[in-house]
C-alpha positions as CSV (number, residue, x, y, z in Angstrom):
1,X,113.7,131.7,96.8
2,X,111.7,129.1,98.5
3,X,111.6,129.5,102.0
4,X,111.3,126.1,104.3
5,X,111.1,124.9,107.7
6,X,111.6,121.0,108.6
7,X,109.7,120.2,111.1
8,X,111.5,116.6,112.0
9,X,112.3,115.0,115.2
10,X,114.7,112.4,114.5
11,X,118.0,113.7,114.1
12,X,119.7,112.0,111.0
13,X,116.1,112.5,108.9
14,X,115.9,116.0,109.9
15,X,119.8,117.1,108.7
16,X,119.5,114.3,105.8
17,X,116.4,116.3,104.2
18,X,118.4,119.6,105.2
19,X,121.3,118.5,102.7
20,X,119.0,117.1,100.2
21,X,116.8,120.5,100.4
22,X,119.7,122.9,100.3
23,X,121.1,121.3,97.4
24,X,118.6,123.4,95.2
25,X,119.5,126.2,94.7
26,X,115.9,127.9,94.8
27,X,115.3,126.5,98.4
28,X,116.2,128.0,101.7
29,X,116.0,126.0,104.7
30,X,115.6,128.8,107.4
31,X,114.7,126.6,110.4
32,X,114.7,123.1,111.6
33,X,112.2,122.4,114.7
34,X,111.7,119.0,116.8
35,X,108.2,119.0,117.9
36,X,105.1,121.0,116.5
37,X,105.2,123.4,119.1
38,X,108.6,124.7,117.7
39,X,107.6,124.6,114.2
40,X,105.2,127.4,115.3
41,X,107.1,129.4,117.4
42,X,109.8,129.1,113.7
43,X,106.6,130.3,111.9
44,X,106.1,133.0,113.8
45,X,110.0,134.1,114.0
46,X,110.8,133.5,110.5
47,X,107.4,133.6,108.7
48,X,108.2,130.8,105.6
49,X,106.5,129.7,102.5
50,X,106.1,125.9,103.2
51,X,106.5,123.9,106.9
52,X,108.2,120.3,105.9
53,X,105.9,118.5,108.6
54,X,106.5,115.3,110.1
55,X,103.2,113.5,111.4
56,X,104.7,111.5,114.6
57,X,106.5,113.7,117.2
58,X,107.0,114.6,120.6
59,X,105.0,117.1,122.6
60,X,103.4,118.7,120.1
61,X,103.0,116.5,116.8
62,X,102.4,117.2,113.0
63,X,98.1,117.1,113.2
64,X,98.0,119.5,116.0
65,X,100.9,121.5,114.6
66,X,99.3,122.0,111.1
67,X,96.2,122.8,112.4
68,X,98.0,125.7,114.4
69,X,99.6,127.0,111.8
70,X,96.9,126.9,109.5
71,X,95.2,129.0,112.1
72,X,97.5,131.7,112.7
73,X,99.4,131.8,109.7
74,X,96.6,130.7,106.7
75,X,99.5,131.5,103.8
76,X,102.2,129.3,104.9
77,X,102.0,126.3,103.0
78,X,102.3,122.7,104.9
79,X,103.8,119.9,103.6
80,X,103.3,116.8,105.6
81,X,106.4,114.1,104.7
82,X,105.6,111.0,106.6
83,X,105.9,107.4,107.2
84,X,102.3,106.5,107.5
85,X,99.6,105.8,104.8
86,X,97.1,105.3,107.1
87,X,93.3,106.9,105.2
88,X,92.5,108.1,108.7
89,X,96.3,110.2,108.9
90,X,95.5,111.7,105.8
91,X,92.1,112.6,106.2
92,X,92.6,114.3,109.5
93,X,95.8,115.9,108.3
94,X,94.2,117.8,105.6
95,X,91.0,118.4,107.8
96,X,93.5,120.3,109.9
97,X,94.8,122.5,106.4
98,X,97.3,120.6,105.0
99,X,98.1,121.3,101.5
100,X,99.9,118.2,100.7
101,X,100.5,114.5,102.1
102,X,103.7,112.7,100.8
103,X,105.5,109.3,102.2
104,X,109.0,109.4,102.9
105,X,110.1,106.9,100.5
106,X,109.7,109.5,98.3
107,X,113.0,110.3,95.9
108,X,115.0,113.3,96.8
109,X,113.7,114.9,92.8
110,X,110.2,114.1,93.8
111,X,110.8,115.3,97.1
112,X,112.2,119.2,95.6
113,X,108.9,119.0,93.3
114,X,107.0,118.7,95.7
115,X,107.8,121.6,97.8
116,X,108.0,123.4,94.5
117,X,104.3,122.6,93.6
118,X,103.2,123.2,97.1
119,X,105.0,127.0,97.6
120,X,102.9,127.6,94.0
121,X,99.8,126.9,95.5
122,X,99.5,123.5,94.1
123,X,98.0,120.5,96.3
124,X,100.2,117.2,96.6
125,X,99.1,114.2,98.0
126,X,101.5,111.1,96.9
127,X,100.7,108.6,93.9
128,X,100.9,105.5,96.7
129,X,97.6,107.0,98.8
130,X,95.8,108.6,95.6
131,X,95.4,105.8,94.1
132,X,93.1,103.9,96.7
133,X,91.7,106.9,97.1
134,X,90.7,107.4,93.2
135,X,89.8,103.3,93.0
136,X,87.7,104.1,95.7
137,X,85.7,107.2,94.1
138,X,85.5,105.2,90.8
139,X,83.8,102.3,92.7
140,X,81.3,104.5,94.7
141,X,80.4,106.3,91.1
142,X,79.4,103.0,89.9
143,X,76.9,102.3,92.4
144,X,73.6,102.2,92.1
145,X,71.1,104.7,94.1
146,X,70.5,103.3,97.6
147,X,67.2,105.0,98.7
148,X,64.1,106.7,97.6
149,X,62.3,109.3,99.0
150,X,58.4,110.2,98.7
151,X,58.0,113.6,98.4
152,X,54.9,115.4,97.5
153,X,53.7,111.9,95.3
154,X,57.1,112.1,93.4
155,X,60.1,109.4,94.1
156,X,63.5,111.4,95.1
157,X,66.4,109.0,94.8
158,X,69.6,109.8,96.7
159,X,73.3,108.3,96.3
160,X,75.3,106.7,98.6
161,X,77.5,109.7,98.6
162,X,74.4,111.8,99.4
163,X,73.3,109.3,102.0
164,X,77.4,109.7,103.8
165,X,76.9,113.1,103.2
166,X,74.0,113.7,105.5
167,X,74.9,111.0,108.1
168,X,78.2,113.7,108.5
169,X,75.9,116.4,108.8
170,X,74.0,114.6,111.3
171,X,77.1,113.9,113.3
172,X,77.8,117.7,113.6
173,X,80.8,117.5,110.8
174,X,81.1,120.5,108.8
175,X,81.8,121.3,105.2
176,X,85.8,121.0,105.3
177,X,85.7,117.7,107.8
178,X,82.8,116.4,105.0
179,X,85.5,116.9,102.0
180,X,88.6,115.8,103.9
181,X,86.9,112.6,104.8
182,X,85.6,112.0,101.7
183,X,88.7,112.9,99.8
184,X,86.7,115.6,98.0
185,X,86.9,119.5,97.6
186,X,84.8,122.1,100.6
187,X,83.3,123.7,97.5
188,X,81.9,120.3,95.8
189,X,80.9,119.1,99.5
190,X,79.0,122.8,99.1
191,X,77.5,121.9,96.0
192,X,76.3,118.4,97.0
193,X,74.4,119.6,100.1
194,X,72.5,122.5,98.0
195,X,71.5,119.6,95.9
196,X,70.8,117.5,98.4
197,X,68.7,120.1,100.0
198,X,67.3,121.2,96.6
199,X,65.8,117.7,96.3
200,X,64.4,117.0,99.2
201,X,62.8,120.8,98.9
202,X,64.0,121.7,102.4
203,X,65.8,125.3,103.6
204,X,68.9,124.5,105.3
205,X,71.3,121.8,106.4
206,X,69.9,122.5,109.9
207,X,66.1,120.9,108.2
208,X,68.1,118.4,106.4
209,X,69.5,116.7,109.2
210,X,66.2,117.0,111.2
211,X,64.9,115.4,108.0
212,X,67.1,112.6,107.9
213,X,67.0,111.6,111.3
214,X,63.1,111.6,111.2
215,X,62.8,109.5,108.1
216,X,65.5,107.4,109.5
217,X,68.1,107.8,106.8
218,X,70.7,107.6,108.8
C-alpha cells in the first residue's frame, strides 16, 4: 500500500484528486494539507511514501516545501502536480529534490502511474516539458565546439555545454543546481567537470573557475 499526502490548496482539486487517488486500491491517501508548511508538519506525523505537491500556495508553497522535506525526510518521495510548465518551475523544483514534475491536465490513469513509478523510485517528469527539454539537448549536441584553449603548445577545445558548465561554477552553483538547470543527472554534471578539469590539466573546480575567469571564458 502506497501511502500519499496531497498537498493542494484549492478545495475542489484537493478532494477531486482524493477520490480519483483512493479509487485504487493500492493507494492510501493519509493526509490532505493546504500550504507547504502543513504538508511537513503531515510528513512528520504520518511519515508517507510520496507528497502530491502543488507548486502555487499560500504561506508556505510547493518549492520551499519540497526542499524541506527533502531535507528532513530524504526517503519520502515528492511528486509535484502543477499548472505551470514554466523551464525555470521545473528546474528549481527538482534543484529543491523533487523526484517528479507532472501538469495537471494529466489523465486520472496517468496520474495513478505516476505515483506508482515515483513510490518505486522511478523519476517522472511529464511528456509536455520533456520534450523541449530533449529538443533542446539534441540541438546543443549538434553544435559545434565554441572555444579553444592553448595549453602547453596543444589546442584544448571545449563545448558549449562545458563552457555553461564553468560559467555555473563561476557563479557559485554547485553540482545538483548545475544538473537541475541543465536538465541533466549530479553524477554526469560530476563527470563533465573531471573532464573539464582533466583537460585543461588543472586540480580542482576551485582552479577551474580561477582559470576561467582569468582567460576570460566566461
Amino acid at each position: 500500500m502506497t501511502r500519499i499526502i496531497i498537498a493542494e490548496d484549492q478545495k475542489l482539486l484537493r478532494e477531486s484528486f482524493k477520490t480519483i487517488i483512493e479509487n485504487n486500491s493500492d493507494i492510501k491517501v493519509v493526509a490532505c494539507a493546504t500550504n507547504g508548511n502543513e504538508a511537513y508538519d503531515f510528513c512528520k506525523q504520518y511519515n508517507p511514501d510520496v507528497v502530491l505537491m502543488d507548486l502555487s500556495m499560500p504561506i508556505c508553497d510547493g518549492t520551499e516545501a519540497t526542499k524541506l522535506i527533502k531535507s528532513d525526510f530524504p526517503s519520502i518521495k515528492v511528486l509535484i502536480l502543477t499548472a505551470s510548465n514554466d523551464r525555470n518551475d521545473v528546474a528549481v523544483a527538482i534543484s529543491n529534490g523533487a523526484d517528479g514534475y507532472i501538469l495537471k491536465n494529466i489523465g486520472t490513469e496517468e496520474l495513478i502511474l505516476s505515483i506508482k513509478s515515483i513510490s518505486l523510485g522511478l523519476g517522472i517528469v511529464t511528456r509536455d516539458i520533456l520534450n523541449p527539454i530533449v529538443t533542446n539537448l539534441r540541438k546543443e549536441s549538434k553544435k559545434s565546439k565554441k572555444n579553444t584553449i592553448a595549453i602547453h603548445g596543444i589546442n584544448i577545445s571545449l563545448t558549449e555545454r562545458e563552457l555553461t558548465i564553468i560559467s555555473m561554477i563561476v557563479d557559485g552553483k554547485d553540482n545538483k543546481e548545475i544538473g537541475a538547470a541543465l536538465f541533466i543527472a549530479e553524477g554526469t554534471v560530476k563527470n563533465i567537470i573531471t573532464e573539464i578539469i582533466s583537460k585543461l590539466q588543472l586540480k580542482d573546480r576551485t582552479q577551474l573557475a580561477v582559470y576561467a575567469v582569468k582567460n576570460q571564458l566566461v
